[in-house]
C-alpha positions, 0 to 999 in steps of 0.5 A: 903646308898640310898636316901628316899622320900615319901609322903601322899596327900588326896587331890592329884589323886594317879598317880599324888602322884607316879609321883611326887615321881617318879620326887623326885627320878630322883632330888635325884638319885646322892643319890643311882644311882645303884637301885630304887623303888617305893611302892605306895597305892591306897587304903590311896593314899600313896606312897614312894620310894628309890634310892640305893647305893649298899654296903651291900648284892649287889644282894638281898638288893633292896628296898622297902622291904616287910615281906614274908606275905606282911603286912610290907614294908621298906625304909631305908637310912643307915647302921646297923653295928650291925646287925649281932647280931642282926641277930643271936637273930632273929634267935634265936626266930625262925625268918627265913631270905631269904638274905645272910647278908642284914641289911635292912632285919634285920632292917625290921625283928626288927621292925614287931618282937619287934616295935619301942621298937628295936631302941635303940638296932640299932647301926649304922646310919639311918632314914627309914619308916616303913610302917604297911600296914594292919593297915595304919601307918607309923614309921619314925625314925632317928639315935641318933646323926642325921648322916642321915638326914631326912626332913619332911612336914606336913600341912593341913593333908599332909604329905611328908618327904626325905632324902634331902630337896631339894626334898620336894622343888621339891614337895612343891615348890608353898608353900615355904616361907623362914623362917625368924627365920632360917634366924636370926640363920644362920646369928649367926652360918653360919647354921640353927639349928633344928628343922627349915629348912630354909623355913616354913612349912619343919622341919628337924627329930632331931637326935633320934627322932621318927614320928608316923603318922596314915595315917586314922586319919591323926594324926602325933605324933613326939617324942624322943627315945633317948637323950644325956645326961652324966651319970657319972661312978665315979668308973672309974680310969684313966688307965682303962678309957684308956684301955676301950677307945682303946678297944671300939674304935678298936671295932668300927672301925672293926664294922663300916667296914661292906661292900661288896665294899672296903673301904677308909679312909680320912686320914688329918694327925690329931689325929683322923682320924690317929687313924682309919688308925692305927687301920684298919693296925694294924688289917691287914684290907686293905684300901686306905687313901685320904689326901688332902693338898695344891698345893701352897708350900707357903700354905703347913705349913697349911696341915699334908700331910707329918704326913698322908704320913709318917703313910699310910707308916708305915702300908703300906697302899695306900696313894693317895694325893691330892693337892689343888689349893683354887682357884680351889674350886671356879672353882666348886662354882656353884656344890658346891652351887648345893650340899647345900640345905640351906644357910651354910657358913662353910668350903668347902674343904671337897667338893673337898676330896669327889669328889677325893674318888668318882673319884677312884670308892669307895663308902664308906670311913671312917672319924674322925668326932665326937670325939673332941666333947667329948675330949674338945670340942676345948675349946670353955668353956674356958672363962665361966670358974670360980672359984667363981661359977658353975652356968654360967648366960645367960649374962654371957653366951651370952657376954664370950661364944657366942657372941665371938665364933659365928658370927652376935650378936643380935645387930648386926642383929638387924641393919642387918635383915629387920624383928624382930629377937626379935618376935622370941626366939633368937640363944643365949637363944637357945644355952642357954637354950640346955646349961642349961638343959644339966646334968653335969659339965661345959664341960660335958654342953658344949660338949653336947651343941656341940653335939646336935647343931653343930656336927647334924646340920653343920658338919654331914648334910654338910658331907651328902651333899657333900658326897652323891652329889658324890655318896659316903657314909661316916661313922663317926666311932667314933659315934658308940653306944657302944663307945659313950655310954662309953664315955658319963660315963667319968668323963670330968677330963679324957675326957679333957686335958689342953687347949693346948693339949685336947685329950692327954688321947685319945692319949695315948689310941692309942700312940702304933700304932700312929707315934710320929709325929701324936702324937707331931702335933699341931692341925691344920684346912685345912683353905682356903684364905676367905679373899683374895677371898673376897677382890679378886676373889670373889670381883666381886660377892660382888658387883654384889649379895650384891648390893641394886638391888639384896638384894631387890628381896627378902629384907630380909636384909638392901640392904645398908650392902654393904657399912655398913658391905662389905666395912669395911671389904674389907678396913680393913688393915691386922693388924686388920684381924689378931687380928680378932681371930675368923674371925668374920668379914670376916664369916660376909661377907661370910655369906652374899655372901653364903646367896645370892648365895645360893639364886640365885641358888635355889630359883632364879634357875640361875647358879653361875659363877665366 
C-alpha cells in the first residue's frame, strides 16, 4: 500500500518538476512512511514518485521499479492478491523474477508482456503508472470498484495525477476554483460524486478506468476496462447459489490475506464482517479483531460489542475493544478534518477504529464493505416498487426514491445555493440516468446505482482517508473479482431477501460458523448523537462558521440559511426529530457546519477548535 504522485509540465524547468514531487511526497507520506522514490526524466520533463507501506516482500518491493532492460518503470498503490497465479503463467512463458513474492513485480511483468490487455486479469485493488520510457507514454489505470483512489489534472497540456487530492492542491493550488457543480451535489449526498472533484480542472479516475496519455503529442485519452453491469444465470438454483456463494467467499478472504505483517479484522458484530472472522477461524488463520462500541452505557443498545466478543470467543481470537465517548470524535475534529480532502458529511466513527488498529502497530486490517450492496442494498427500492409497471419514471424516481433517501432537494438548493444548480445536470437526473442505463430488474438497478455511486465515491474513498491517514491499508474482501463476478449472475430473487431480513440467502451461506446471535441480530448502524452536538457542543461552531461573515468569504450560499435552515432545526422539539426517518434535516445542517469547516481548514489553511 503506498501513495503516488506524479506530474508532466512542459512549461516548468526539470529541478523545479522533481521538487514539486519531492514536496507532494513529504504532504502524503502518512500514505507509505516506510520507503520512498522518485524517478524523473530529463528528456520529456517527466517525473513521478512513491511513498511505501511495506506489507508485501518487505526487502525487495521498492518503488520505482524497473524491467531488468530499463524500458519500463512502475508505481502502484494497492495489492494484487492474484499474483501468485499470475506469477506461475509468467513463469510459464519463460518470464524469469528477481524478487521472492513481490506483486509489484508481477503487475510490471503483466504489463511489458501482455499491455494493458492484462487488467481485466488483476484481482485485487489498485491504481498505478506504467511508464513505456522508449517510447514516452503513460498507462493509468485503476481498480473496477475504485478501492484505490486516483486524481488527476490536466490543462493546457499539463498533466499531473495522486493517490490524494490534497496533493495535486499542493502543486496547483494557484489555479484552484471550487466547482459549483460538485458543490450542488455534495449538498444532495454529503459527498461529491465522480468524475468531479470539488475544485475545477482535478477529476477523480472512476473505477475501471483507464488513461493513456502520450507525453510527446500531449494527448490523453481516458477510457473504460471494465463496467458493472448483471449478466443473469437463470440456470442457478437456490442451494447451489448458497454453496458457491460460501465457496467463493472463503476463497476471497484466504486470497485477500496475502502479506508478510499480520493481519486484523474490524470486527462490528454485524453479519459481514462476523463472517470474515469466522471464516479466517474456521481455517485456523490467526487474527486480531477490533470492535468499537460505546463508553456511554446508556448508548451501549446501539453497538454489537457483545455479539463481536461472544464470536472472537468462539474462535478464540483476540478481541481488543474499544469504547467510544461521542465526544471524544470532537476532540479529534480538526485531524479529522485534516484526513478529508473534500466536503463529506458521513459518518465519522471509522475514524477513531483506524486509529486504534493503527495504535497496536498493524498495517492491514480486513473490513466488510461491499456486500450489502448486492444483498438489498438497505432497501432503498422499496418505494419504487409496482405492480402495475417495471418502468420507473424520473419524477417518480425523483419524488419516492431520491428526494426521500438524500438530502438537499433541487428546491431546496435553489434557495440555498448562491448560483444556478439548474446550468448544470442535476444529482437527481445524475442518479437517474446510472439507474436507467443499468441492465436488470429494479434491484439489480439500484444495487449497481449503489455501486458505482455511493460504495466508489463515499464509503471506499472515505475509508481511504481515514485508514491511510493512520498509515494502515484496509481491504474490502468482499470486493474480489471472482466473487463478485459470481454474484453479478445471481438472479436478485437469491440475492434479496424480504425487507425486514435482506441478507437471509448470505446468512444461510455461513450459518455453520456464525453464532446464532450474529445470525438472529437486527441490523444496526453505530449512530453518533449529530443532534445533540448540533444543538450543543457544536452550537458554538454554528454560530461562528454559518454566520454572514464567514458564509460571505466565499458566498457560495445564502449568508442568511442561519436563520432559514439552522434555527429551525435547532428549535425543532424532539417529537418532529424522531419522525425525521432519514435525518434529513439534521444532515442538512451538518452538511453545512462540514462544508464550512472543511473550508476553514483547507483552503483557509486555520485549525478547527471546538
Amino acid at each position: 500500500m503506498c501513495g503516488i504522485v506524479g506530474s508532466f509540465n512542459p512549461l516548468l524547468s526539470h529541478s523545479n518538476l522533481i521538487k514539486k514531487i519531492s514536496d507532494s511526497l513529504l504532504i502524503s507520506n502518512h500514505r507509505g512512511p516506510d520507503d520512498r522514490g522518485i524517478y524523473s526524466n530529463k528528456e520529456c520533463n517527466f517525473a513521478f514518485g512513491m511513498n511505501r507501506l511495506s506489507i508485501i516482500d518487505i526487502k525487495n518491493g521498492a518503488q520505482p521499479f524497473f524491467s531488468e532492460d530499463k524500458r519500463y518503470c512502475l508505481i502502484f498503490n494497492g495489492e494484487i492478491v492474484n499474483s501468485e497465479n499470475l506469477k506461475k503463467k509468467l513463469i510459464n512463458k519463460g518470464i524469469k523474477f528477481k524478487t521472492k513474492n513481490s506483486d509489484t513485480e508481477v503487475l510490471l511483468k503483466m504489463l511489458s508482456t501482455f499491455g494493458e490487455d492484462c487488467l481485466p486479469e488483476l484481482n485485487g485493488m489498485f491504481a498505478f503508472c506504467f511508464f513505456d520510457i522508449k517510447k514516452k507514454k503513460l498507462l493509468l489505470a485503476r481498480d473496477r470498484f475504485g478501492i484505490k483512489p486516483l486524481y488527476f489534472f490536466f490543462k493546457r497540456n499539463n498533466f499531473s495525477f495522486a493517490s490524494e487530492l490534497k496533493t495535486l492542491i499542493g502543486i496547483y493550488e494557484d489555479e484552484l476554483n471550487i466547482n459549483k457543480e460538485s458543490l450542488s451535489d455534495y449538498f444532495s449526498l454529503m459527498f461529491v460524486p465522480s468524475p468531479n472533484t470539488i475544485f475545477e480542472n482535478i477529476y477523480k479516475l472512476c473505477p475501471g478506468e483507464k488513461i493513456n496519455f502520450d507525453l510527446n503529442s500531449k494527448k490523453l485519452m481516458k477510457s473504460n476496462w471494465n463496467n458493472h453491469n448483471f449478466k443473469i444465470n437463470n440456470n442457478l438454483d437456490l442451494l447451489g447459489t448458497r454453496d458457491k456463494i460460501k465457496e467463493l467467499t472463503e476463497n476471497a478472504v484466504t486470497r485477500w490475506t496475502q502479506a508478510d505483517v499480520k493481519i486484523c479484522n474490524s470486527l462490528s458484530g454485524g453479519v459481514d464482517s462476523s463472517v470474515i472472522s469466522s471464516i479466517l477461524g474456521d481455517k485456523k488463520y490467526a487474527v486480531t479483531n477490533f470492535s468499537l462500541g460505546f463508553l456511554d452505557s446508556t448508548d451501549r443498545k446501539f453497538d454489537e460489542i457483545d455479539i463481536a466478543k461472544e464470536l472472537s470467543n468462539k474462535w478464540k481470537q483476540d478481541h481488543i475493544i474499544s469504547r467510544l465517548n461521542p465526544s471524544k470524535i470532537l476532540d479529534k475534529l480538526d485531524q479529522i478534518l485534516e484526513s478529508i480532502h473534500e466536503p463529506y458529511g458521513g459518518g465519522l466513527p471509522s475514524w477513531s477504529i483506524y486509529e486504534e488498529i493503527a495504535k497496536k502497530k498493524f498495517k492491514v486490517a480486513f473490513n466488510g464493505t461491499g456486500i450489502d450492496e448486492f444483498f438489498g442494498n438497505y432497501g432503498k427500492w422499496q418505494k419504487l416498487k409496482s405492480i402495475f409497471s417495471n418502468k420507473i419514471s424520473f419524477e417518480k424516481f425523483e419524488k419516492d426514491f431520491f428526494d426521500i433517501r438524500y438530502y438537499f432537494t433541487n428546491y431546496e438548493k435553489k434557495k440555498l445555493l448562491n448560483f444556478d444548480h439548474y446550468s448544470f445536470e442535476t444529482t437527481s437526473s445524475k442518479f437517474y440516468k446510472i439507474f436507467n442505463e443499468c441492465e436488470g430488474d429494479l434491484y439489480d438497478k439500484s444495487a449497481l446505482l449503489d455501486i458505482k455511486t455511493q460504495l466508489t465515491d463515499e464509503f471506499l474513498q472515505i475509508c481511504d482517508n481515514f485508514s491511510m491517514f493512520h498509515s494502515l491499508e484496509v481491504r474490502p474482501t468482499y470486493l474480489d473479482t471472482d466473487l463478485t463476478n459470481f454474484l453479478f449472475t445471481v438472479p436478485s430473487k437469491y440475492r434479496v431477501g424480504n425487507i425486514n431480513d435482506l441478507k437471509v440467502n448470505f446468512k444461510e451461506s455461513f450459518k455453520i460458523i456464525l453464532t446464532k446471535k450474529v445470525l438472529n441480530a437486527k441490523k444496526r448502524g453505530f449512530i453518533l448523537p449529530v443532534e445533540n452536538w448540533l444543538k450543543n457542543s457544536l452550537k458554538p461552531l454554528l454560530n461562528k462558521y454559518l454566520s454572514k461573515k464567514k458564509i460571505d468569504e466565499h458566498g457560495l450560499i445564502n449568508n442568511n440559511i442561519y436563520n432559514e435552515i439552522v434555527i429551525p432545526f435547532l428549535n425543532r422539539p424532539k417529537l418532529i426529530s424522531k419522525l425525521d426517518k432519514y435525518h434529513r434535516k439534521q444532515t442538512q445542517v451538518w452538511s453545512l457546519l462540514m462544508f464550512q469547516l472543511w473550508f476553514e481548514k483547507h483552503i483557509n489553511k486555520n485549525n478547527i477548535k471546538i
